[in-house]
Every structure is written in structure tokens, then in C-alpha cells.
N, C-alpha and C positions, 0 to 999 in steps of 0.2 A: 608251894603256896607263896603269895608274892606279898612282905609288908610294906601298906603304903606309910606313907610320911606325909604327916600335916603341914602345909606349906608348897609341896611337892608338887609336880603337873599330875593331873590325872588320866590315869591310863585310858587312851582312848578306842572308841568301841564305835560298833557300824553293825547293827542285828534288824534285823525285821522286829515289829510291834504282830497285835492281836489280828492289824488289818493285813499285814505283809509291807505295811510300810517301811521304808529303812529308817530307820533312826540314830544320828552320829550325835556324840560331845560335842562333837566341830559345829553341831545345826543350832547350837544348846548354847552356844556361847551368848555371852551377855545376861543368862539364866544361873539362879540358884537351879540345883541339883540334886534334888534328894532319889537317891540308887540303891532299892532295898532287893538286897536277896535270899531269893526262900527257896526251899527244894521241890514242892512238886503243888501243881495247881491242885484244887477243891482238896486237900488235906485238913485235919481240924488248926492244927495252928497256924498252917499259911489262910485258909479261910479268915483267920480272925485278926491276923496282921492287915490283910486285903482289908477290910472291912470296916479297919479303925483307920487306916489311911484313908479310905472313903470318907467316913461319918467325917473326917477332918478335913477335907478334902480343900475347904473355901479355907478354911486357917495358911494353908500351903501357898493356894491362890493370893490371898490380900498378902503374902510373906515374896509374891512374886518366883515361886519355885515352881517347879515342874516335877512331878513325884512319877518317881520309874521305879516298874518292880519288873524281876529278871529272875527266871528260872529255865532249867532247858526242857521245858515244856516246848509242842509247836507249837503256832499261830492258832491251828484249830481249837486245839486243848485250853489256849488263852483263851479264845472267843466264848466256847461252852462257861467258862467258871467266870469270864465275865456277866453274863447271860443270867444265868444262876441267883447269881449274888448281888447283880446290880450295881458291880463297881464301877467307880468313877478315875480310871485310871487306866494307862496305856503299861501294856506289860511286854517285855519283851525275850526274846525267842532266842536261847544261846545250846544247843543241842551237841557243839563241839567243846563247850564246856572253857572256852578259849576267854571270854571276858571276865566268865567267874571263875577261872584259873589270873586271871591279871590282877583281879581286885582282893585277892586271899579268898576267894570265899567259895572255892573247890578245895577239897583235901582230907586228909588224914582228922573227924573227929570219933568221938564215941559215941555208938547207940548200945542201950543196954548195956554200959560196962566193957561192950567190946572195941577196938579200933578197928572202924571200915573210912573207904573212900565213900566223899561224899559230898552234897550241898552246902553249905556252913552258912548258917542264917546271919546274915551282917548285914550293915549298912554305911552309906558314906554319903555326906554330903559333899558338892563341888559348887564351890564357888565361881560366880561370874567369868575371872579369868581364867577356869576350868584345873583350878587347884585343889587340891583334897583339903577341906574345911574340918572335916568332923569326921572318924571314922569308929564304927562300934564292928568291933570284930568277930564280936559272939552277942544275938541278943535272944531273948524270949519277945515272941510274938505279942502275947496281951501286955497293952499299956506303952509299947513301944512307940508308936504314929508319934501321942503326945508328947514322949520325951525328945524324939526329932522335931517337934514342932517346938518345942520351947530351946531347942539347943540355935535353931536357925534364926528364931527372936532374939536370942543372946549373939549370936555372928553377925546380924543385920542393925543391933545396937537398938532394939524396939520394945 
């Protein structure tokens, strides 16, 4: 598990989206960056993380960010829980588990008590010059959007 540092370059990443688009940090530049990750599509708490960054979706837009969520779902699996749910968001497709191995957010946490390998729901904002602005390393799903939306209001001075 890799920890970032605020200030730091952010690890940079090249995955297919929902469409098979490729999607780089490098295409991102000049962009706020908000990079949530969750462990598996139409799940109840990733449904509801998905969901609340939607309903938020224009707050992110007038904040000028570009909101990415990342699981190692495929392209299909995103398409369907797009579909579904009606979100407003490009998700993207990491299946060798190589970017959310870069940003901490593969590894070692507990379900039920136990220690397994796994997804580890975080998030990281990247600022413009593709620095790591904000990073939440463990979050819960409900209520979360909002707190990345008021933490990128306070980064952007608004």
C-alpha cells in the first residue's frame, strides 16, 4: 500500500472509463481532480457514494473538477450501474488493481473483524498541477460527495 503526501505529484494513471475511453492525469491537467475509490460496482455503499456524487455533480462542475470513481470493475459492469442508477460520472476500469495499488487504496483492511486483501474506499483530490491536494484514506460512503465538495471549496479559496 503506497502513502501519498499532500503536496506531492500525483501518481499517474492511464485506464479505460465506462466507454473504453482511455483516460490519463496527464489529459486532466489544468483540472481539479476528485479520484474516489470504491470496491465493486451496484453494491449498497458504493451505490450510495455513486449517487451523492451525482446529486452533487453541478457543485463539482461550478468548482471546475472533474469527479472520477475507480474500481476494478470492467467497462461493461460500469456501463450497466451507470444505467441503473443514472449517474452522472465517468468511472473507470483498473482490473489489475495497479492504480489502486498506487494511490493506497488496494490492501490489507478488515471485513467483519477479519484481515483480507481488498478495495479500501478512499479518496484524493489532485490539483491542477496534478498534485495530491486532499487525501481521505478510509471513508464511509453516505455524506462523503459533500465533504469532498466543501474540502475543494476550501482548496480553491470559495
Amino acid at each position: 500500500m503506497s502513502a501519498l503526501t499532500i503536496g506531492a505529484p500525483a501518481p499517474t494513471f492511464s485506464l479505460p472509463d465506462q466507454d473504453g475511453v482511455t483516460v490519463s492525469l496527464g489529459s486532466l491537467a489544468g483540472n481539479w481532480v476528485v479520484l474516489y475509490f470504491y470496491p465493486k460496482d451496484d453494491t449498497p455503499g458504493c451505490t450510495t457514494e455513486a449517487c451523492e456524487f451525482t446529486a452533487s455533480i453541478t457543485d463539482f462542475v461550478d468548482l471546475d473538477a472533474v469527479v472520477l470513481g475507480c474500481s476494478p470493475d470492467t467497462p461493461a459492469s460500469h456501463r450497466r450501474f451507470i444505467a441503473k442508477h443514472g449517474l452522472k460520472l465517468r468511472l473507470l476500469s483498473d482490473p489489475e488493481r495497479t492504480v489502486l495499488s498506487a494511490y493506497g487504496a488496494y490492501g490489507e483492511k478488515k471485513m467483519y473483524g477479519k484481515p483480507v486483501m481488498g478495495v479500501i474506499r478512499s479518496t484524493v483530490i489532485v490539483d491542477p498541477a496534478g498534485k495530491v491536494a486532499a487525501h481521505w484514506p478510509t471513508v464511509k460512503a453516505a455524506g462523503h460527495a459533500a465533504v469532498v465538495a466543501a474540502k475543494l471549496r476550501e482548496l480553491r479559496g470559495v
